[in-house]
C-alpha positions in Angstrom: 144.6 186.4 268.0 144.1 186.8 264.1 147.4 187.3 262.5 147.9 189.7 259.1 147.9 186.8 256.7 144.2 185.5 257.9 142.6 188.7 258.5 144.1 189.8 254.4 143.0 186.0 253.4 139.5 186.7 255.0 139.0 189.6 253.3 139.8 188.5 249.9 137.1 185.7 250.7 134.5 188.2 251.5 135.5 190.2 248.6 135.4 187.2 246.6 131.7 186.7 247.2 130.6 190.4 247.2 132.2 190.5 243.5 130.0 186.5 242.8 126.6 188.7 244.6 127.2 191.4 242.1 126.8 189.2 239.2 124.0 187.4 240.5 122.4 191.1 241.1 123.0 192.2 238.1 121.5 189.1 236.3 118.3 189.3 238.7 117.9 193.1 237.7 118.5 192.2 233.6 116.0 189.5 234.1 113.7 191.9 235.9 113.7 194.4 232.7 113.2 191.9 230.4 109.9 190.2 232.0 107.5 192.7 231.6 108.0 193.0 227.7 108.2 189.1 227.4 105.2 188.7 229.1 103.4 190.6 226.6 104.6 188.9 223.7 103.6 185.2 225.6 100.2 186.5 225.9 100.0 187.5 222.1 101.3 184.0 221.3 98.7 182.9 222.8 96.1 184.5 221.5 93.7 183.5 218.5 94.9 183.8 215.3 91.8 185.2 214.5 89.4 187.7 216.8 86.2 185.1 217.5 83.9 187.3 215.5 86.2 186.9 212.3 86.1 183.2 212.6 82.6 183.4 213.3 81.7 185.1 210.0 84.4 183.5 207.8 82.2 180.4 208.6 79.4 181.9 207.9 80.6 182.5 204.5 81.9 179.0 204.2 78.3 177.7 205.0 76.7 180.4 202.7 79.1 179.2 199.5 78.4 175.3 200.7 74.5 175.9 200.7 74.8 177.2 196.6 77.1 175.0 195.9 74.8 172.4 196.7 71.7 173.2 194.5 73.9 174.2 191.6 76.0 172.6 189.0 78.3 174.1 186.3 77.5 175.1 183.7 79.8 175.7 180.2 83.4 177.0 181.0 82.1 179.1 184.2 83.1 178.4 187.5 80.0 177.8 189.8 82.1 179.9 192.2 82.3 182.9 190.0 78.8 183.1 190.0 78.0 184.6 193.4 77.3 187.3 194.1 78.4 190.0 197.0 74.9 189.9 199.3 73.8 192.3 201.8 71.1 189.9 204.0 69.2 192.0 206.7 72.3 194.4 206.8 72.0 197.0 209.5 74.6 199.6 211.1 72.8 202.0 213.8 75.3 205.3 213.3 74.6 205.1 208.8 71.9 207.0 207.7 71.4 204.6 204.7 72.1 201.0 206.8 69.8 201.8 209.5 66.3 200.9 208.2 64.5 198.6 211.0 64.6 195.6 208.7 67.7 195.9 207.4 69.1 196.4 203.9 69.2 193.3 201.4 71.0 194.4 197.9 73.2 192.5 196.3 75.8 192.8 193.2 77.2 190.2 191.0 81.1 189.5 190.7 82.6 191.5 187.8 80.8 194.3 187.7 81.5 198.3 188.3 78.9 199.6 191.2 79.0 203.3 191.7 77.7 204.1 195.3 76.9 207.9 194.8 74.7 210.0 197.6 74.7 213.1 199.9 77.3 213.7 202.2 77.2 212.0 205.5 74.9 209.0 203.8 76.8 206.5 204.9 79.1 205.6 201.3 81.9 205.3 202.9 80.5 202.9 205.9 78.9 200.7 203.1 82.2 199.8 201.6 83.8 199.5 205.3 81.3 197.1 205.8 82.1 195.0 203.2 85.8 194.4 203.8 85.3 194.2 207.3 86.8 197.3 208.9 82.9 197.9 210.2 80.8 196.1 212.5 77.3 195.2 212.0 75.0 195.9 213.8 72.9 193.1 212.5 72.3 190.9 209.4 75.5 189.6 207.2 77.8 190.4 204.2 78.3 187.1 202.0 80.2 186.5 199.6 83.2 183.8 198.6 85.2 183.8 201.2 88.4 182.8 198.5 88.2 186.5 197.5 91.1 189.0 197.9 89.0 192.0 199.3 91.2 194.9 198.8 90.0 198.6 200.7 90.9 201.8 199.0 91.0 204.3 201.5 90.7 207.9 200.6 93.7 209.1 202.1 96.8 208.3 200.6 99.1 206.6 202.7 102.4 205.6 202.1 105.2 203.4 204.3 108.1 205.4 205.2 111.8 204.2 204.8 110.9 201.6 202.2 111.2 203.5 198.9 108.6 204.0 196.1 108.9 200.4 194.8 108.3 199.1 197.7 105.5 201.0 198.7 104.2 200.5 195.1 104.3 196.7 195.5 102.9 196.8 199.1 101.0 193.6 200.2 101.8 191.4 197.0 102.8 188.1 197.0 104.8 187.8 194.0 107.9 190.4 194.0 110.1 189.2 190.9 111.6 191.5 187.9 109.4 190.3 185.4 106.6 192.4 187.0 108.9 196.0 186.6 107.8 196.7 183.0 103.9 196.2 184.2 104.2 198.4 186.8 105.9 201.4 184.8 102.8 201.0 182.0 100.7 201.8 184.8 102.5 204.7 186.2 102.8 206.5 182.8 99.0 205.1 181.8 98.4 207.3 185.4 100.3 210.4 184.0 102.8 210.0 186.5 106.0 210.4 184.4 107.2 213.3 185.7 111.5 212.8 185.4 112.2 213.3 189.4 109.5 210.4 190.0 110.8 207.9 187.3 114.1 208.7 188.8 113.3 207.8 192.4 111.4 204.9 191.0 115.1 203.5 188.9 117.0 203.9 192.5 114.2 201.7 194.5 114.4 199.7 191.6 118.1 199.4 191.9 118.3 199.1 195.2 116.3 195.8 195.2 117.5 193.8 192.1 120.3 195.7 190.6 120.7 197.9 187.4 119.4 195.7 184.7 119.8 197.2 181.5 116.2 196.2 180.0 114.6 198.0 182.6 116.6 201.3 182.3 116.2 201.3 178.8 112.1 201.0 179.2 112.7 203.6 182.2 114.0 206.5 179.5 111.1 205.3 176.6 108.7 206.4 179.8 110.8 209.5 181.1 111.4 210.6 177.3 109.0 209.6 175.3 105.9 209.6 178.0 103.3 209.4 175.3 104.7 206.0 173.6 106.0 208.0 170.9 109.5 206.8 170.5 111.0 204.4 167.4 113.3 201.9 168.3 116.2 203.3 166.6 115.6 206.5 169.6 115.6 204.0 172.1 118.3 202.3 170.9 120.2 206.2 170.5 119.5 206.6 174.1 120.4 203.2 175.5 124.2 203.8 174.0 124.1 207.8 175.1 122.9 206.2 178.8 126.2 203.6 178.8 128.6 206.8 178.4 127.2 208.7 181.3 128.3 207.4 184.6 125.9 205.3 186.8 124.3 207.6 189.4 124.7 206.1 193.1 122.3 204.6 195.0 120.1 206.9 197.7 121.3 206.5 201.2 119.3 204.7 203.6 118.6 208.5 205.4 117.3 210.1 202.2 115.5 207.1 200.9 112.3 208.9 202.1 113.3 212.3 200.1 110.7 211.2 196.7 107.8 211.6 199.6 108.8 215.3 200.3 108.7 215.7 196.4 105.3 214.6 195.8 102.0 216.2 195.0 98.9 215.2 196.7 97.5 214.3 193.3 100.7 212.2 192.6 100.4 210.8 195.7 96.6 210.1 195.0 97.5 208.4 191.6 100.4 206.2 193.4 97.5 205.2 195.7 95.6 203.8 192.9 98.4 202.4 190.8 99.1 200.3 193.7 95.6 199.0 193.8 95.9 197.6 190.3 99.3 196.5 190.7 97.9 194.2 193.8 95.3 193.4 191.5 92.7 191.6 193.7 89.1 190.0 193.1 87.6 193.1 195.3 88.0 196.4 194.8 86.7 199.3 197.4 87.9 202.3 196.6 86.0 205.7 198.5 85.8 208.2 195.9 89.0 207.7 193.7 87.8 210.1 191.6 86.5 213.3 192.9 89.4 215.5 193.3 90.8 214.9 189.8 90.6 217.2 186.8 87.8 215.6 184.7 90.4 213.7 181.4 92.3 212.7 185.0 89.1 210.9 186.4 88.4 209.5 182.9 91.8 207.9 182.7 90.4 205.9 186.6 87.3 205.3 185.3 88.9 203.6 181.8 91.6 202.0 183.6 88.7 200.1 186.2 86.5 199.2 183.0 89.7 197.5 181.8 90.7 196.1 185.3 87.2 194.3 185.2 86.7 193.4 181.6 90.5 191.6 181.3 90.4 191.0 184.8 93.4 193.4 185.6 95.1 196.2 184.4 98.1 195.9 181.9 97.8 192.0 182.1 97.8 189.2 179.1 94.3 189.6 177.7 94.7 186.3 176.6 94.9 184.6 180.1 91.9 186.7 181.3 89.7 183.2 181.4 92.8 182.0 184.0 92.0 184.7 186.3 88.7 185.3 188.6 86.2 187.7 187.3 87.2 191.6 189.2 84.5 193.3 191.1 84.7 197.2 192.1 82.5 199.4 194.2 83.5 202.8 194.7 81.9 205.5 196.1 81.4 209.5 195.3 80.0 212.3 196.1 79.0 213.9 193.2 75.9 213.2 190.6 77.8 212.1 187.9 76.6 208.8 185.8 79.7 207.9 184.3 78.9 205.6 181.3 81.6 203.1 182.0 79.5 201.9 185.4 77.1 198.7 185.5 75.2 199.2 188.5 74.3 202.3 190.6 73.7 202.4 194.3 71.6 205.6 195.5 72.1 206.2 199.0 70.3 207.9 201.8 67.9 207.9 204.6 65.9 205.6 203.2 68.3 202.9 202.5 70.3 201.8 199.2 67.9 202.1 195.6 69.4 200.3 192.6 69.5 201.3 189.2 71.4 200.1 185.9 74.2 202.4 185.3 
């Protein structure tokens, strides 16, 4: 016979146990959940940091730049390496109308120069400069060139990263992110005509958000807002900078509205920010698809003068007298109209019957 106190005592045990299987369920299912997702991530660890074919024709760049090196020596203050050019060998992509040619296209451009690649629509202008910065495959042939060179692509199409604010998305991609670099980048704003109040406004609270109100910066904020033209004395700066110390300090943006300056936009604002944040990157390689077709004609003189400078001082809004630090600055850009703009070196005419260059 089983008495009260052993069949309460055996229950407890059994209870005891179904509470310890429980636990060990629970962790078995929690374990199950997360497998799945970590088995993905092992198998991108694991993966190449580099797709073959990129590795493949990084090489082949390498062995390109090893081959010139070789049978050439410097020469004056010149670097060897800022002597070669950007070479199409043998290029050929099937679905291009103007990189389709049975033998392929050879054309090539030296660094520090301005190409315009102007044709017909559907010529294949766009798929040229794709090519280049690899977004493109071939189809056969190569694309040399130095493969030390910061290729930058310049899509059409604006695009802009969400929940980051406008300094953010105007320093995208760079390296260096200090304050020193805050008065180059409003120059270029207001040299882009975008010095609309609202804008400079949004750009002081990313500003802020980042570093901190720094006095310096608000005061070359107002010159810009005020004055957008470069107009003001110092004596009106200096009147604004004390009537800006009595007004009370305007709070920073919540993180849920930081994404309001978007909605405010126009598409040729957000057109210009696209470009200003191409020459505050300021790399080697520019390849920009038709930066200036949709813009007033002053507007696409303004892009057009601020390239000549990015290539002749080898960036835009830099110290002219470090320019011989810096590598020389290369752009191709495409467009669709016939214009010859007289600040261009070299012209690329496309179309069925391949790439024809001319002297711009």
């Amino acid at each position: 016979k089983l008495s009260l106190g052993a069949f309460l005592a055996t229950i407890n045990v059994y209870k005891d146990l179904g509470d310890r299987f429980q636990g060990l369920y629970d962790c078995f299912t929690a374990m199950t959940e997360a497998i799945e997702p970590l088995t993905g991530l092992t198998g991108q660890f694991n993966l190449d940091i580099d797709p073959r074919s990129s590795m493949v024709l990084q090489k082949a760049r390498a062995d390109w730049v090893s081959e010139i090196l070789g049978s050439k020596s410097e020469v004056g203050p010149v670097s060897v390496y800022d002597t070669l050019p950007i070479e199409f060998r043998q290029v050929c992509v099937l679905h291009s109308p103007s990189l389709r040619a049975p033998k392929g296209v050879n054309v090539q451009v030296p660094q520090g120069k301005i190409v315009l690649i102007r044709g017909p629509h559907d010529s294949g202008k766009s798929t040229i400069i794709s090519t280049i910065s690899d977004l493109t495959k071939l189809d056969g042939g190569s694309i040399l060139y130095p493969p030390h060179l910061h290729v930058l692509h310049v899509s059409y199409h604006p695009m802009m990263v969400e929940g980051v604010g406008l300094y953010r998305n105007l320093v995208f991609g760079k390296d260096e992110d200090e304050p020193h670099n805050i008065p180059r980048i409003r120059r270029i704003l207001r040299r882009l005509g975008l010095t609309k109040p609202s804008l400079l406004e949004d750009l002081e609270k990313s500003i802020g958000k980042e570093f901190g109100k720094d006095s310096a910066d608000s005061k070359e904020l107002e010159a810009i807002k005020l004055y957008p033209n470069g107009s003001a004395s110092e004596d009106e700066l200096d009147s604004e900078e004390a009537s800006a110390e009595d007004e009370d300090e305007e709070e920073h943006e919540e993180d849920g509205d930081c994404d309001e300056w978007l909605l405010r936009l126009s598409s040729s604002e957000r057109k210009r920010i696209h470009l200003a944040r191409a020459f505050i990157f300021n790399p080697e390689v520019m390849l920009m698809h038709r930066p200036i077709d949709d813009f007033e004609p002053g507007l696409s003189a303004t892009v057009l003068g601020l390239l000549r400078e990015y290539v002749d001082k080898r960036g835009v809004e830099m110290d002219p007298g470090s320019a011989h630090l810096r590598r020389p600055r290369t752009v191709l850009f495409t467009s669709g109209t016939n214009q010859r703009p007289q600040s261009v070196d070299v012209i690329w005419n496309v179309d069925e019957s391949g790439i024809r260059v001319e002297e711009g």
